[in-house]
C-alpha positions as CSV (number, residue, x, y, z in Angstrom):
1,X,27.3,5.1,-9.6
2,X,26.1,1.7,-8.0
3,X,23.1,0.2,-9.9
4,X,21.6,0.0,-6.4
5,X,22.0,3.8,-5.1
6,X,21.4,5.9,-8.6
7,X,18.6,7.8,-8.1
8,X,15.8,7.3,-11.2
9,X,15.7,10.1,-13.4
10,X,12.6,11.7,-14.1
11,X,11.9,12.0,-18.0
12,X,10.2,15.3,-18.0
13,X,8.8,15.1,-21.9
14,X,7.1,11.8,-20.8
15,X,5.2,13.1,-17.8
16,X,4.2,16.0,-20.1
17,X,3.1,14.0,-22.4
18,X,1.4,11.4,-20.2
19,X,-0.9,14.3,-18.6
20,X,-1.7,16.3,-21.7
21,X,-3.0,13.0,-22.3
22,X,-4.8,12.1,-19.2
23,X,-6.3,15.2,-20.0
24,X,-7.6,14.9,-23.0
25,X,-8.9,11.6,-22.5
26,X,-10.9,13.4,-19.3
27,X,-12.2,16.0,-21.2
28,X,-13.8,13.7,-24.3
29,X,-15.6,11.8,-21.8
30,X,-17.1,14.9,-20.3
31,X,-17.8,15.9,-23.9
32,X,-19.8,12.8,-24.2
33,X,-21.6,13.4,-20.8
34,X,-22.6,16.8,-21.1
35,X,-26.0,15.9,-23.2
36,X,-26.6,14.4,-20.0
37,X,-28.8,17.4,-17.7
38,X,-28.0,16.2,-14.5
39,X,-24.0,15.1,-15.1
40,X,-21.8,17.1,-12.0
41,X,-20.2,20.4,-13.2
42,X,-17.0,19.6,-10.8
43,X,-14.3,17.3,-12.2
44,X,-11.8,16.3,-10.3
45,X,-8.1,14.5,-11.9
46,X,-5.9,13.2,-9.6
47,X,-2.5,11.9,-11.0
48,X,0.2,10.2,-8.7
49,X,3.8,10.6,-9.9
50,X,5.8,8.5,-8.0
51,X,9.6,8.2,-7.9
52,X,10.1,4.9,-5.8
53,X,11.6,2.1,-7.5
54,X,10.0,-1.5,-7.1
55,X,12.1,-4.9,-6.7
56,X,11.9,-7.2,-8.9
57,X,11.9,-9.7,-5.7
58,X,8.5,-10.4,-4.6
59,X,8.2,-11.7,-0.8
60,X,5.6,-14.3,-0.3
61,X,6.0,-14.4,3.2
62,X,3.3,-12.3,5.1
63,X,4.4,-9.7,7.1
64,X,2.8,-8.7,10.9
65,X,1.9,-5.3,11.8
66,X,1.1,-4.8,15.5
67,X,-1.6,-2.7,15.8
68,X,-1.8,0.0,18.4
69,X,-5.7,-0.7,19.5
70,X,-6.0,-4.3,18.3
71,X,-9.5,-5.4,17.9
72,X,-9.5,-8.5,19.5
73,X,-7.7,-8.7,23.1
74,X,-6.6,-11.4,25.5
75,X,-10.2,-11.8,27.1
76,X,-11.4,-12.4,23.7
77,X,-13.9,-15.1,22.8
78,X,-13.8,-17.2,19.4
79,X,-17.0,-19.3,17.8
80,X,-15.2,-21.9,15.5
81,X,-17.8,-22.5,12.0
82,X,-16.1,-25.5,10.7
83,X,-17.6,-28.0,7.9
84,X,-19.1,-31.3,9.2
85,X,-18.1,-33.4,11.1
86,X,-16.8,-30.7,14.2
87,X,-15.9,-33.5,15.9
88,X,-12.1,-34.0,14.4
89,X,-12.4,-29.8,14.9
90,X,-13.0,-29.7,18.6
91,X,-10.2,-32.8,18.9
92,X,-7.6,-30.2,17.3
93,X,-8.6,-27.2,19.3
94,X,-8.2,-29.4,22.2
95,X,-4.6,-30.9,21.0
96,X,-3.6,-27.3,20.5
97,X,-4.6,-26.0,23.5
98,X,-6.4,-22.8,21.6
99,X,-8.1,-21.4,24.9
100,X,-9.6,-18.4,23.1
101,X,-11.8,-20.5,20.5
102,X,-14.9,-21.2,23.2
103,X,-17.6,-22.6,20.2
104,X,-16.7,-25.2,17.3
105,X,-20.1,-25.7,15.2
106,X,-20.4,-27.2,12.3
107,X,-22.2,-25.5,9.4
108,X,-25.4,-28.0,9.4
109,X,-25.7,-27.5,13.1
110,X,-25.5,-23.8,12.3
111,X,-28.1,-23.5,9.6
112,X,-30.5,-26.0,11.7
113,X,-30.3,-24.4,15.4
114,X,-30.0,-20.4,14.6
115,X,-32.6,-20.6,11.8
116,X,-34.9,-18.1,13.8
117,X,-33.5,-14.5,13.3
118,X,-33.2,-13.8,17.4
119,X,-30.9,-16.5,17.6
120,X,-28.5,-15.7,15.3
121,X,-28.6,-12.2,17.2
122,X,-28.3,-14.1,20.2
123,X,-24.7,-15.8,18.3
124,X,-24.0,-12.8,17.2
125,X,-23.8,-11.2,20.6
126,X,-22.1,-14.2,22.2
């Protein structure tokens, strides 16, 4: 068979093994709870067997996923928080043409004007 298209065998002994173990390893901690009055009387163990084979390959390039109810949409407003000075900021949202981003402040400018808790709500709303 083709290295790429043999399925992975599942070694039966070793999954056996592995959740006798899981096991016993739950039911020593509960052994070292149960002085404890008020520890839960339900224990749950989940264990996830899985038969998928990983690359060795990573990918470092991110990936997109359209979303079927994006959270932001076309009319959507941006406020810019940008370290001082915002000046060379606003000069590249301007050379990029980024309509969406409305605000550039810069982080002094922030903590000075929306000190007072109402107008960060205000920002916040904007």
């Amino acid at each position: 068979m083709d290295s790429k298209t043999e399925q992975p065998a599942l070694d039966k002994d070793l999954i056996e093994k592995a959740a006798t173990a899981l096991l016993k390893y739950v039911s020593k901690q509960q052994e070292e709870k149960s002085n404890d009055i008020l520890a839960d009387t339900v224990h749950f163990v989940w264990l996830i067997v899985s038969t998928h084979r990983f690359l060795d390959i990573t990918k470092d390039k991110p990936v997109s996923i359209p979303l079927k109810h994006p959270l932001y949409d076309a009319s959507t407003e941006i406020c810019l928080i940008t370290k001082d000075p915002q000046k060379t900021f606003k000069e590249l949202v301007v050379s990029k043409n980024l309509k969406r981003i409305r605000k550039v402040i810069e982080i002094s400018k922030l903590r000075k004007k929306y000190q007072p808790y109402e107008a960060k709500r205000q920002l916040c709303n904007s």
